[in-house]
C-alpha positions in Angstrom: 32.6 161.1 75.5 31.1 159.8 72.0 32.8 157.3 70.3 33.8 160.2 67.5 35.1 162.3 70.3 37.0 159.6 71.7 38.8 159.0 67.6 39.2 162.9 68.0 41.2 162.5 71.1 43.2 159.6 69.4 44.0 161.2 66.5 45.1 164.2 68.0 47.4 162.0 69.6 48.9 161.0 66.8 46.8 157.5 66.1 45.9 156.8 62.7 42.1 155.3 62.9 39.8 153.2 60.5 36.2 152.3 61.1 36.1 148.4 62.3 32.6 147.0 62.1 29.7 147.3 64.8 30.3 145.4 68.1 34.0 143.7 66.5 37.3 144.3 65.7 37.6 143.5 61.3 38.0 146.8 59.3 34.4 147.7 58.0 36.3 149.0 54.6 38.9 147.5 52.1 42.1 149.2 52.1 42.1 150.4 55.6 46.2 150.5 55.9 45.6 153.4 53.1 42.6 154.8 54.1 43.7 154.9 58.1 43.6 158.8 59.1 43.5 161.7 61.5 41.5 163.6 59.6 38.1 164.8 61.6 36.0 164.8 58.5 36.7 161.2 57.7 36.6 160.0 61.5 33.0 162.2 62.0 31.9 160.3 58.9 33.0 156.7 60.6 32.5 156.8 63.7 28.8 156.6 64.5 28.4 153.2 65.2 31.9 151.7 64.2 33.8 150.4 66.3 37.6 152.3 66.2 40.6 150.7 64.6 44.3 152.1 65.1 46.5 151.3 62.5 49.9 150.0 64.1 52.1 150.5 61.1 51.7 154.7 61.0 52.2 156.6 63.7 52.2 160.7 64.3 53.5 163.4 61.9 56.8 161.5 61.3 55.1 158.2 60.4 56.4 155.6 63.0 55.1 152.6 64.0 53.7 151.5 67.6 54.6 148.4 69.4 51.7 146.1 71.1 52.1 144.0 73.4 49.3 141.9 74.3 49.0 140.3 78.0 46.6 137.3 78.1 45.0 135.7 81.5 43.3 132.9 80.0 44.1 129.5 79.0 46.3 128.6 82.2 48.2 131.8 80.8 49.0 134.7 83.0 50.8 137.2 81.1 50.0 139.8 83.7 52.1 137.6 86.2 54.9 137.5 83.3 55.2 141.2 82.5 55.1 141.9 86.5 58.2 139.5 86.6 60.1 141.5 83.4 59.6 144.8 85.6 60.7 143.2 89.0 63.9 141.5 86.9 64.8 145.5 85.8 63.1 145.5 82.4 61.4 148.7 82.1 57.5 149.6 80.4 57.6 153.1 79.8 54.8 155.2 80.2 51.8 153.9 77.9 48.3 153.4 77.3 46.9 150.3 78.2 43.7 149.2 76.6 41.9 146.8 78.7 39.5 143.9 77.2 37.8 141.0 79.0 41.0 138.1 78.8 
């Protein structure tokens, strides 16, 4: 899958997406809460070589917002222990995508 068939996917999903510069995570345009979109023209035009951003604040045809969480293993941290202990202690993580990155 290309990266702009990948936005496609998100977007269709209800993610609102901005172009984030090559290889990194920093928006690659000013005003990217406003400019942040499902639109396939736009997301064609951006993602070639940018990296994709999804804006947390906007979410689907309603508008919501999307909650992160973000579990670290590093630094004598393991987060992946912690949220294990939340679910065996009754909390429960509903069905979600999960994004994984190197820490």
């Amino acid at each position: 899958m290309t990266r702009w068939e990948h936005a496609l996917s998100l977007a269709s999903d209800g993610f609102y997406l901005f172009p984030c510069v090559p290889g990194g995570k920093k928006p690659a345009i000013k005003g990217w809460q406003e400019a942040a979109t499902r639109d396939p023209n736009a997301l064609k035009r951006w993602f070639g070589d940018h990296n994709i951003g999804i804006y947390t604040g906007k979410f689907g045809d309603d508008g919501g917002a999307l909650l992160v969480v973000d579990v670290d293993n590093k630094g004598g941290k393991r987060g992946s222990d912690e949220l294990l202990a939340l679910e065996l202690n009754g909390f429960e993580i509903p069905d979600t995508r999960v994004a994984k990155t190197p820490t």
